[in-house]
C-alpha positions, 0 to 999 in steps of 0.5 A: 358532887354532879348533882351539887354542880347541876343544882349551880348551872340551873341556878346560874342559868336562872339568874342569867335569864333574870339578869337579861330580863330585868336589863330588857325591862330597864331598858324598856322603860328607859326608851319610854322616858325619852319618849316622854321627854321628847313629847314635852320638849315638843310641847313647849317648842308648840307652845312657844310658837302659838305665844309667838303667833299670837303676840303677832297678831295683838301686835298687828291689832288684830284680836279678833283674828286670833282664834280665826287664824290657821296657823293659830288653829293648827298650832293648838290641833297640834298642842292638843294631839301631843298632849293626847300622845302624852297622856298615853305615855304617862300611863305605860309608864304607870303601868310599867311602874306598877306592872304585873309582877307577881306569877299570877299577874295580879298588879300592885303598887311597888313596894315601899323603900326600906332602909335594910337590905331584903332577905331572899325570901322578901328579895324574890317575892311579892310584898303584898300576896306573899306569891314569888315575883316573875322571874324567881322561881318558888324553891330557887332560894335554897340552893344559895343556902346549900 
């Protein structure tokens, strides 16, 4: 019985430390995608505002003063930077998306939708080099079978 208790604790203990884990993870990439929300809003407003600059300027007939004018430059210096800040973005989240999850760190495309639930043994390892997922310790599933 005291080893059937311990065998329940250290389970317990380790799925705490998944739940805690996979809740950082979500959490993690939910900040990004609110970054990355935030920088296409910040996009558009710039980019609302250098339409507005240069319909201005046509509207004075001044054409050849667009690409001359500061605050046009410094609209598109700006465009052009949260762009770049963007693209940075996109590619954390890929990663995160993506990521390394198998023990040995190797990356692989997340596995693909299924329309049953996985067995333990799918649920806790990788779906493509067959090694457990971080996380799920090798040999943790017996103990839920016991």
């Amino acid at each position: 019985m005291p080893t059937e208790w311990k065998d329940v604790k250290k389970w317990l203990s380790d799925a705490t430390g998944t739940a805690v884990r996979e809740s950082k993870e979500l959490a993690r990439k939910g900040r990004l995608q609110v970054n990355i929300m935030g920088l296409k809003h910040a996009i558009a407003e710039a980019l609302t505002e250098l339409g507005s600059q240069v319909y201005q300027l046509i509207q004075k007939e001044k054409t050849e003063a667009i690409t001359g004018d500061a605050k046009v430059k410094g609209l598109i210096e700006r465009i052009h930077d949260l762009e770049l800040q963007l693209k940075r973005k996109e590619k954390d989240q890929e990663v995160l998306t993506v990521g390394a999850h198998c023990l040995d760190g190797l990356a692989h495309p997340p596995p693909p939708r299924r329309e049953r639930l996985p067995s333990l043994k799918e649920a806790t390892s990788c779906p493509y080099c067959r090694k457990p997922k971080a996380g799920f310790p090798a040999g943790r599933g017996d103990i839920l079978r016991a």
